[in-house]
C-alpha positions as a Markdown table, in Angstrom:
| # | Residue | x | y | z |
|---|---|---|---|---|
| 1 | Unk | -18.1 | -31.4 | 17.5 |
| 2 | Unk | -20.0 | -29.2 | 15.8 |
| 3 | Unk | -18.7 | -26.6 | 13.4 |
| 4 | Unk | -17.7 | -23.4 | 15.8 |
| 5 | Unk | -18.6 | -24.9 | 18.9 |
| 6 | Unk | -15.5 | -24.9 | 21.5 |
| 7 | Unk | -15.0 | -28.4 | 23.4 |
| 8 | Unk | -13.6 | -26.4 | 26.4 |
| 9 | Unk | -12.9 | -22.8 | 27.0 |
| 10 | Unk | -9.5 | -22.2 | 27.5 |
| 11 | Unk | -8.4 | -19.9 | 30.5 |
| 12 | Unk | -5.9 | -17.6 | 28.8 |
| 13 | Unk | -5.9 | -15.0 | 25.7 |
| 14 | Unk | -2.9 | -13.9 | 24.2 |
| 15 | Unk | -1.7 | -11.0 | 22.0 |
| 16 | Unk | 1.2 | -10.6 | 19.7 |
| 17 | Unk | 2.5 | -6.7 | 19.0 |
| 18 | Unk | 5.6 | -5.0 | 17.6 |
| 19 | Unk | 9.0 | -5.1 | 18.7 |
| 20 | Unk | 9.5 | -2.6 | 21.9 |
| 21 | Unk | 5.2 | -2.3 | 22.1 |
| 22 | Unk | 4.9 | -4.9 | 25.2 |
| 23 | Unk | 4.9 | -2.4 | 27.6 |
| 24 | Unk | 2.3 | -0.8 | 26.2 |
| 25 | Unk | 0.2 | -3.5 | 25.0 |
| 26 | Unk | 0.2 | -4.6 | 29.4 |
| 27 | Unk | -0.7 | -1.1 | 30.1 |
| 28 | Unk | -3.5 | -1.5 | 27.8 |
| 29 | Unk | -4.8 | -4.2 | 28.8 |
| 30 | Unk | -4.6 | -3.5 | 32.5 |
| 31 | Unk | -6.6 | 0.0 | 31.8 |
| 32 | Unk | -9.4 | -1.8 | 29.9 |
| 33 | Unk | -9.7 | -5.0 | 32.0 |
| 34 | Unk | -8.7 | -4.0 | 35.5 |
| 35 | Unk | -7.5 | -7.2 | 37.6 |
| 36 | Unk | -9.9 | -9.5 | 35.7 |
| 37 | Unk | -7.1 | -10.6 | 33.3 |
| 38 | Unk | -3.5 | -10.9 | 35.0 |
| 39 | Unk | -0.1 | -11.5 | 33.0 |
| 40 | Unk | 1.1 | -15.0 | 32.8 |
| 41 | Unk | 3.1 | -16.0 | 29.7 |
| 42 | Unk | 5.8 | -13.0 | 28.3 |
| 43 | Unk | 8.2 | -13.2 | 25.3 |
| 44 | Unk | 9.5 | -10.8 | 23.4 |
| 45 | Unk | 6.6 | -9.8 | 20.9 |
| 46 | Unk | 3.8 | -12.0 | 23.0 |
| 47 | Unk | 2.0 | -12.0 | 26.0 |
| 48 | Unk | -0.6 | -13.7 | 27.4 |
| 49 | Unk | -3.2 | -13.3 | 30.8 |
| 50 | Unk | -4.8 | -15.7 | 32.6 |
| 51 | Unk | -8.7 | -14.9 | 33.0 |
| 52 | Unk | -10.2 | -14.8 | 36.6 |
| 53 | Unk | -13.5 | -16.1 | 35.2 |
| 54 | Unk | -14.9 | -17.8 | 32.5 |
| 55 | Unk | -14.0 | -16.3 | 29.2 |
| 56 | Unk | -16.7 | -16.5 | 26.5 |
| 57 | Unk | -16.1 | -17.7 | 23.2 |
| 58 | Unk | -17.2 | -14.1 | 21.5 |
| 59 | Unk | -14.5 | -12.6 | 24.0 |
| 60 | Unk | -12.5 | -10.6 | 22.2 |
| 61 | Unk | -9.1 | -8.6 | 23.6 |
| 62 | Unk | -9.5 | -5.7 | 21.5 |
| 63 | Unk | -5.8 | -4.2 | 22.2 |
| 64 | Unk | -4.9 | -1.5 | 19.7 |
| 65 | Unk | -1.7 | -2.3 | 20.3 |
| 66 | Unk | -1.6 | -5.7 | 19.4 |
| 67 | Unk | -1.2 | -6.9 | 16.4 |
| 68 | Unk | -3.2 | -10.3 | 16.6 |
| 69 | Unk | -5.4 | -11.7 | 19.9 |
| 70 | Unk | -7.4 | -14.8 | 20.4 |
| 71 | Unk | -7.6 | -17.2 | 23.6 |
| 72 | Unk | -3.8 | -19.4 | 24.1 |
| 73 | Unk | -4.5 | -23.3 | 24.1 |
| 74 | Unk | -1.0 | -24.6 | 24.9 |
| 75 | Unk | 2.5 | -25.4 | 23.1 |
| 76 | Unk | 3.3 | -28.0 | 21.0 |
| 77 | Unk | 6.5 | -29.5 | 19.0 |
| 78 | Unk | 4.7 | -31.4 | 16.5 |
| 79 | Unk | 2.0 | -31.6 | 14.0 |
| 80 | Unk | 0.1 | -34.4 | 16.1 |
| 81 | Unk | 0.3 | -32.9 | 19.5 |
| 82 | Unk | -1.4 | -29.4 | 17.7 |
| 83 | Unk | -4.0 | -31.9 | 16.8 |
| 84 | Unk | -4.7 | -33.5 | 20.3 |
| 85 | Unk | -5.0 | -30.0 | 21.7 |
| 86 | Unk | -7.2 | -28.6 | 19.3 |
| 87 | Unk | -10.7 | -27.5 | 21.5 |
| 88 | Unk | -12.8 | -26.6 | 18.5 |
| 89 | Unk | -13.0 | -27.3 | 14.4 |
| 90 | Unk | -10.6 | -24.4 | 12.6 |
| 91 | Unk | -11.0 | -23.3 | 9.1 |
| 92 | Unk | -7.7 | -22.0 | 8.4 |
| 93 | Unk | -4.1 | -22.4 | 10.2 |
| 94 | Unk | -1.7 | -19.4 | 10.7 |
| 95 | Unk | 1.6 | -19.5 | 10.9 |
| 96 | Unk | 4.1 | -16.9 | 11.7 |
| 97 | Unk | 7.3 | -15.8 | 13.6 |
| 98 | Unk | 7.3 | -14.4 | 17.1 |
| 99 | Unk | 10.1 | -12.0 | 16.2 |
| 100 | Unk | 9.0 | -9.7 | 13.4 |
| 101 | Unk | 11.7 | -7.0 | 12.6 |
| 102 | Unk | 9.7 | -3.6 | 11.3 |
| 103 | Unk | 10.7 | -3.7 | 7.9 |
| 104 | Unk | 8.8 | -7.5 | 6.9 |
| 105 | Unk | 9.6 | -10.9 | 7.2 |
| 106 | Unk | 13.0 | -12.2 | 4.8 |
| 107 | Unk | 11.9 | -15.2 | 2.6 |
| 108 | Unk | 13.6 | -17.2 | 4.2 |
| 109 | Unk | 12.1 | -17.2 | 7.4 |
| 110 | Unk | 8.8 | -17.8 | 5.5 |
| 111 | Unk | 9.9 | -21.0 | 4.5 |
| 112 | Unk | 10.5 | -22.2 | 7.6 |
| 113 | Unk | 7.1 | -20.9 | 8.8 |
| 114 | Unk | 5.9 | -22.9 | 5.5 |
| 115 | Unk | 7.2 | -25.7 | 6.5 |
| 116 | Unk | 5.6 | -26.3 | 9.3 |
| 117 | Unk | 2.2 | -25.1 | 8.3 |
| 118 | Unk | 2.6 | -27.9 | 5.8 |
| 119 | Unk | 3.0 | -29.9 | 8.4 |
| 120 | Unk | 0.2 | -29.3 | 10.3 |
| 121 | Unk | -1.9 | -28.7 | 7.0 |
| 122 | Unk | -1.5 | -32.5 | 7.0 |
| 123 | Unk | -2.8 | -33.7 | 9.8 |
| 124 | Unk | -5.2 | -31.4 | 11.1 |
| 125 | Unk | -8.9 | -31.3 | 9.3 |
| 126 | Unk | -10.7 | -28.0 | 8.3 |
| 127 | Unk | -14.0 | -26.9 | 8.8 |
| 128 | Unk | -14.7 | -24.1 | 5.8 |
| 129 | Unk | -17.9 | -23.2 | 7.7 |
| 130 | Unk | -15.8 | -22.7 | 10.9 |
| 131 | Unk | -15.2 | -18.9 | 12.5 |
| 132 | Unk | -12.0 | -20.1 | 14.4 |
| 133 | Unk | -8.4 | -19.8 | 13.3 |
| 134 | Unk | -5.4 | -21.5 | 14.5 |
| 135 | Unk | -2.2 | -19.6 | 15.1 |
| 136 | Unk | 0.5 | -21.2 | 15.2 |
| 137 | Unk | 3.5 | -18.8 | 16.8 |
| 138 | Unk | 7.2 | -19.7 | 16.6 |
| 139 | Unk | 10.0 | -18.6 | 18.0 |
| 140 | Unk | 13.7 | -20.1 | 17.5 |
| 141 | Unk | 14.2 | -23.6 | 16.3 |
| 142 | Unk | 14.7 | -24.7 | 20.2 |
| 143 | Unk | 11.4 | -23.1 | 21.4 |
| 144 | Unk | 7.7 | -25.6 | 21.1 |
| 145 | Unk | 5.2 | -23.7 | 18.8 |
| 146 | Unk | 2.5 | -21.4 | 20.7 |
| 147 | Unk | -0.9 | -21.9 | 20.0 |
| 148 | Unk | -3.5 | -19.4 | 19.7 |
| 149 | Unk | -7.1 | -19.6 | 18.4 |
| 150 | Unk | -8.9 | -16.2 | 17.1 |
| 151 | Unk | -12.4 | -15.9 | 15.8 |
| 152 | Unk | -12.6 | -14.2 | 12.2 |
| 153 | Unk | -15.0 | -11.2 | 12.1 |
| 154 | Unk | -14.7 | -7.4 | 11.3 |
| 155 | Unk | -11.4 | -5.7 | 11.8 |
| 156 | Unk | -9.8 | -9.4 | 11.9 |
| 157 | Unk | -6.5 | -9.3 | 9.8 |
| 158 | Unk | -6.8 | -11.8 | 6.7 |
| 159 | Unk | -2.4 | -12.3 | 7.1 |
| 160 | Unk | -1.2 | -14.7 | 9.0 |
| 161 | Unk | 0.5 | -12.6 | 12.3 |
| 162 | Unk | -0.8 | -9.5 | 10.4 |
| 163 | Unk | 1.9 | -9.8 | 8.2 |
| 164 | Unk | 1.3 | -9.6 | 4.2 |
| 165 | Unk | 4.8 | -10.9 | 2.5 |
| 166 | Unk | 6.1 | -7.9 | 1.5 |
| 167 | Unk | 9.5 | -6.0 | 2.7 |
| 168 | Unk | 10.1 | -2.4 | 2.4 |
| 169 | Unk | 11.9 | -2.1 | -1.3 |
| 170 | Unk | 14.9 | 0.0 | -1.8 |
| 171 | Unk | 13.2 | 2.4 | -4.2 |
| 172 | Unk | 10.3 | 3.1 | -2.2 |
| 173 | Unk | 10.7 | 7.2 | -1.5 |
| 174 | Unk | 9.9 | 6.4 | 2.3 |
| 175 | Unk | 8.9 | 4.0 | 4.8 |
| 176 | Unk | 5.3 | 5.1 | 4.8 |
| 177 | Unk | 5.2 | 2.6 | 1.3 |
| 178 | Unk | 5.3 | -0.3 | 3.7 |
| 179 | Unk | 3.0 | 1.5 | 6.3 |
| 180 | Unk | 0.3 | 2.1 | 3.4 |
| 181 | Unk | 0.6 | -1.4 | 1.7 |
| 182 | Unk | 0.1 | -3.1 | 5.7 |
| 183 | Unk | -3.1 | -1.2 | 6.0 |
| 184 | Unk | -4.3 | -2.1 | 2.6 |
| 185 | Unk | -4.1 | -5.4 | 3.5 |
| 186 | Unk | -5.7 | -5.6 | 6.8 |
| 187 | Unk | -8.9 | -3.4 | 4.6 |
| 188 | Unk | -9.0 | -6.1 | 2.3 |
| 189 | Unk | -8.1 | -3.3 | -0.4 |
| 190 | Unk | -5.1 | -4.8 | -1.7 |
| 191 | Unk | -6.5 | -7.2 | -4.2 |
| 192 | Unk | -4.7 | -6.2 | -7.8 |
| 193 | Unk | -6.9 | -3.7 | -9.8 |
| 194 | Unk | -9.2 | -3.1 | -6.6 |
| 195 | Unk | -8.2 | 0.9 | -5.9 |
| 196 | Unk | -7.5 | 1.4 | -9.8 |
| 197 | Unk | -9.4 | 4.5 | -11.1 |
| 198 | Unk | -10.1 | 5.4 | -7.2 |
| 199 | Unk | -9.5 | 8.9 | -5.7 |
| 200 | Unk | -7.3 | 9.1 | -2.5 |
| 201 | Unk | -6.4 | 12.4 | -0.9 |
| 202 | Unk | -3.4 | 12.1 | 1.6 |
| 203 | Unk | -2.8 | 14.4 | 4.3 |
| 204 | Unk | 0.9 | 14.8 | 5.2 |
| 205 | Unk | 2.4 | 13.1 | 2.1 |
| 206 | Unk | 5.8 | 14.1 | 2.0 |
| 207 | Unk | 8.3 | 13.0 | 0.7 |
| 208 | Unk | 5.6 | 10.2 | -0.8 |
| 209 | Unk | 6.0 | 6.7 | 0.1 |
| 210 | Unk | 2.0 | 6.2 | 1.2 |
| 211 | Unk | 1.3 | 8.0 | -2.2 |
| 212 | Unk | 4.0 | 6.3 | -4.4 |
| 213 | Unk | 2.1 | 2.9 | -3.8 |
| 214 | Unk | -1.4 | 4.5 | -4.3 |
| 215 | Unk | 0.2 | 5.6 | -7.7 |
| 216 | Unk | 1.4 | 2.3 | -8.6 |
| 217 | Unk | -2.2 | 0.6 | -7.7 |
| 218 | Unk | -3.9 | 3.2 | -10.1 |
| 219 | Unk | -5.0 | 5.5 | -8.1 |
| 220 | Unk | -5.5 | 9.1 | -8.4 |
| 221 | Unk | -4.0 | 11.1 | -5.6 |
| 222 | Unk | -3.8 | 14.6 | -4.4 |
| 223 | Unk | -0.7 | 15.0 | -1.5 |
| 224 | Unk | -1.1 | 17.8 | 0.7 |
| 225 | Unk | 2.0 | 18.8 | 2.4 |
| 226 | Unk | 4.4 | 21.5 | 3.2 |
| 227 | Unk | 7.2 | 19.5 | 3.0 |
| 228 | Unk | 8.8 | 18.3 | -0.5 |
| 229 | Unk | 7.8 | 15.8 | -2.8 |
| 230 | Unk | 9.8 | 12.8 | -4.0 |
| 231 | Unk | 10.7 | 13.5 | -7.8 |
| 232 | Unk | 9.3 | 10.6 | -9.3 |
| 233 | Unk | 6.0 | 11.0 | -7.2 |
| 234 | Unk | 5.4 | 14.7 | -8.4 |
| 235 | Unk | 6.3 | 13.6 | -12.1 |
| 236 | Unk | 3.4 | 10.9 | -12.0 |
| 237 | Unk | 0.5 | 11.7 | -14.2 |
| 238 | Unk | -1.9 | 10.8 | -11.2 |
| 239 | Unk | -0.8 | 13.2 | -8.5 |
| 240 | Unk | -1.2 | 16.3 | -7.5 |
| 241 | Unk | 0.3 | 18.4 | -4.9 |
| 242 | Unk | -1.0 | 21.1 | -2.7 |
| 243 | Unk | 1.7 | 22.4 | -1.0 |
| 244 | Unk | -0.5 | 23.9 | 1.9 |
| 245 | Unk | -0.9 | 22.7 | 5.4 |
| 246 | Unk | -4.5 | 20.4 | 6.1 |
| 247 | Unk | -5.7 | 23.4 | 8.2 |
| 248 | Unk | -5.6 | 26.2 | 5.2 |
| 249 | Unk | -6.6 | 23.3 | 2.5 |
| 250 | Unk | -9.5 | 25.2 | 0.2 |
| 251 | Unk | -12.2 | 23.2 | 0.2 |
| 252 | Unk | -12.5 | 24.3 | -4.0 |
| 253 | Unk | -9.0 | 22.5 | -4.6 |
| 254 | Unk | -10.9 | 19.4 | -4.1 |
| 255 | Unk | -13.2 | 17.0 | -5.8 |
| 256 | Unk | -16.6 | 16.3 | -4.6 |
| 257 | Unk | -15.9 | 12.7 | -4.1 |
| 258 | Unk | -13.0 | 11.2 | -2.5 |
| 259 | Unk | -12.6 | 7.1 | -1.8 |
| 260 | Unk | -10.0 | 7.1 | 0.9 |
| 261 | Unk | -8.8 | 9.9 | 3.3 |
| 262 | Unk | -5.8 | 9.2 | 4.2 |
| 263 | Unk | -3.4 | 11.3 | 7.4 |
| 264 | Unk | 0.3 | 10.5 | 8.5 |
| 265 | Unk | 0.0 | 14.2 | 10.0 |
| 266 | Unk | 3.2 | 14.6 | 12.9 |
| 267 | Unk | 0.6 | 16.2 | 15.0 |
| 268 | Unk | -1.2 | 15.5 | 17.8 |
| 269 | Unk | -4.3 | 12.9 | 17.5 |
| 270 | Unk | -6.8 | 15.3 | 18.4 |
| 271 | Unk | -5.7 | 17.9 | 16.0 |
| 272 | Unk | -5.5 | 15.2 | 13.1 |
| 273 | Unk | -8.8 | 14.4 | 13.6 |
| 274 | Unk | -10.5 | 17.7 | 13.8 |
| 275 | Unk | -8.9 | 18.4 | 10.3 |
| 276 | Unk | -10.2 | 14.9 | 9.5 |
| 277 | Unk | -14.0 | 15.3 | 10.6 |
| 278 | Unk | -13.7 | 18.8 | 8.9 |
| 279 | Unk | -12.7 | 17.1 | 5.6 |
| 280 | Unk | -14.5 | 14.2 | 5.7 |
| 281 | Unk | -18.1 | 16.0 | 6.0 |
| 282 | Unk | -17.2 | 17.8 | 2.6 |
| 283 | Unk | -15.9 | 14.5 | 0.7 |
| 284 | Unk | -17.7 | 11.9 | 2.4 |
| 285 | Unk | -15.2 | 8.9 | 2.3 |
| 286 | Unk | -15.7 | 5.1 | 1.7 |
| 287 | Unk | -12.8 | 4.6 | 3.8 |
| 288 | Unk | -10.2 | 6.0 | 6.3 |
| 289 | Unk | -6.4 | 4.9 | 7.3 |
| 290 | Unk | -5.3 | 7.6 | 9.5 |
| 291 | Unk | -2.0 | 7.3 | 11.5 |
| 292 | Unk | -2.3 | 8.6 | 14.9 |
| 293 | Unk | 1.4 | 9.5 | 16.7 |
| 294 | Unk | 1.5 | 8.4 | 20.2 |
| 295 | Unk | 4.5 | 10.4 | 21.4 |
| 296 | Unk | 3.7 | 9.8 | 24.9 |
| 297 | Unk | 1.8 | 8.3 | 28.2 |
| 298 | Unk | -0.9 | 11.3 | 28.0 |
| 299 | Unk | -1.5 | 10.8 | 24.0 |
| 300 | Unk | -1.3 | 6.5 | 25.1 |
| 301 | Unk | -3.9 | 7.0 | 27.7 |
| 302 | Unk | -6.3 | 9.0 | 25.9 |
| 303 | Unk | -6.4 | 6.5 | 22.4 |
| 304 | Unk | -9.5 | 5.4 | 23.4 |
| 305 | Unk | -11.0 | 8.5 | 23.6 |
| 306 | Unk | -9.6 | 9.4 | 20.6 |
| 307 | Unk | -11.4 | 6.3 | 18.8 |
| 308 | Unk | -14.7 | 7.3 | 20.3 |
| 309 | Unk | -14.3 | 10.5 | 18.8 |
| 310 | Unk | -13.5 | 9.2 | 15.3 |
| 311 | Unk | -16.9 | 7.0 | 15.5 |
| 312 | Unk | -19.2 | 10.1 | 15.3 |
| 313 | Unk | -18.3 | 10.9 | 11.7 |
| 314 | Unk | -16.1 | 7.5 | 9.9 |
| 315 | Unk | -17.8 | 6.2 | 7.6 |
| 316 | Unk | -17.9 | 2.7 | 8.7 |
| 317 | Unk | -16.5 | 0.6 | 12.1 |
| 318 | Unk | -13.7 | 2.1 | 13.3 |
| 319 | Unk | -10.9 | -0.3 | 13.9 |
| 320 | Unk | -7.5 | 0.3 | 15.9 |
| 321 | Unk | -4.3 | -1.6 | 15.7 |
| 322 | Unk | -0.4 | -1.2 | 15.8 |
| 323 | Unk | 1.0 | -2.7 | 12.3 |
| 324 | Unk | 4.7 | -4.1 | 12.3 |
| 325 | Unk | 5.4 | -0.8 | 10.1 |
| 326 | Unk | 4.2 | 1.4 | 12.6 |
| 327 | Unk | 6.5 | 3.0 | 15.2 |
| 328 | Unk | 5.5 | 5.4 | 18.3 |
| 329 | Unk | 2.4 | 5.4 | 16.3 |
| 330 | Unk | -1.0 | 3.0 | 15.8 |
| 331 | Unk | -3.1 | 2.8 | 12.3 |
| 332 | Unk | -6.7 | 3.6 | 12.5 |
| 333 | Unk | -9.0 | 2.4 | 9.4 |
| 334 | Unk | -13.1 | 3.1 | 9.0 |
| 335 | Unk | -14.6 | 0.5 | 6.3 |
């Protein structure tokens, strides 16, 4: 076959998301595509809906609240039954666990994931020039794999299951460390020595876990919060505090440049991104991670709206989606 062509189109998509996210992940879905796709498939941390019509390969699910999507082309419980029911070339092979606990992966479910990518690594033949991806999904030892195909392109995650192999460390001031460092990775920004000497101003900073591992990539950051800083962060030769609130932030107490905006503001989506737009015509950012709260059905309902809004003044595409890190909330970047 040829490299990116699909044998068959399969009938269902699927879509992983964070532990207690499925119900809101089906009402997603349901709002955007009506009765067209119906559930089929559920598991804790995956779903998957059976398509009244044809899909199309460029079909994409486009669920903020999932983590990863892509069409479902079966089970399997071996490296040579993934082969038979591959319907197109792949150029890389995911693996990752169903059940993903907030804080990261331990090593040693890695290793088993490991294992059977080797596995499948093995047998199965790549295409470099292919745009499809295999992911391969497992749950306990007793469960077959699920397999998933998704089609690299902007706002894709590089990780396998969105995941980059890191854990939340002991010393990190808060858990907005592991929030920041999942983002990075999704932008592609994570590369070591990529952000050093960059400027990042970070609305809602306290106590300082987002801007402790800005700090430790060399970057220059300017916190603007109310609240208290974590020691260490306000000793740090790159950071500077503004102990103001976003709305009464002077416009002189800024640089002329900045390289990413970042908000983990504990307000209301349309309020962050008023002070957002507001900012972000002064600074003019390369890129945006914002953190929007979604407290409850009215905020849920109204994300999209909320994205189309953002679109008028990012910088670049605007892309939506619920990390593992996140809780009642869903990470927004512009690159």
């Amino acid at each position: 076959m040829a490299s990116g062509q699909m044998q068959k189109m399969p009938e269902f998509v699927f879509a992983t998301c964070r532990a207690g996210s499925e119900a809101a992940l089906k009402r997603e879905v349901a709002a955007r595509h009506g009765g067209w796709l119906t559930p089929a498939f559920m598991r804790p941390q995956l779903m998957t809906w059976k398509a009244r019509s044809p899909l199309r390969e460029d079909f994409v699910l486009d669920a903020a609240f999932a983590a990863v999507t892509g069409f479902s082309i079966g089970m399997a419980r071996s490296a040579q039954e993934v082969v038979e029911k591959m319907p197109a070339q792949v150029s890389a092979v995911h693996v990752f666990p169903r059940v993903v606990e907030e804080d990261g992966v331990p090593p040693e479910e890695w290793a088993r994931m490991d294992e059977v990518h080797a596995q499948i690594s093995a047998a199965l033949p790549r295409e470099p020039t292919s745009p499809w991806v295999l992911d391969v999904i497992l749950g306990t030892e007793a469960e077959p794999w699920f397999l998933g195909l998704h089609r690299r392109g902007p706002g894709s995650h590089p990780h396998p299951g969105a995941l980059p192999r890191i854990t939340l460390p002991a010393e990190a001031p808060s858990r907005a460390w592991l929030k920041m460092e999942q983002a990075l990775a999704w932008l592609g920004l994570d590369a070591p020595g990529r952000l050093a000497g960059c400027n990042a101003l970070e609305l809602g900073s306290a106590p300082g876990g987002a801007s402790w591992a800005l700090l430790q990539r060399g970057m220059k950051v300017i916190g603007v919060d109310t609240g208290a800083m974590d020691p260490r962060v306000l000793a740090h030769p790159n950071f500077k505090h503004l102990r103001t609130t976003a709305g009464d932030l002077p416009r002189a107490a800024l640089p002329a440049q900045i390289d990413l905006l970042i908000s983990d503001m504990n307000l209301r989506p349309g309020l962050v991104l008023r002070y957002v737009e507001r900012l972000a015509a002064f600074i003019q950012p390369r890129w945006l991670i914002l953190t929007l709260k979604i407290n409850d059905a009215d905020v849920e309902a109204y994300l999209p709206t909320f994205l189309q809004q953002l679109r008028r003044f990012a910088p670049g595409e605007v892309f939506a989606r619920q990390l593992h890190a996140n809780r009642r909330e869903v990470t927004v970047v512009s690159l």
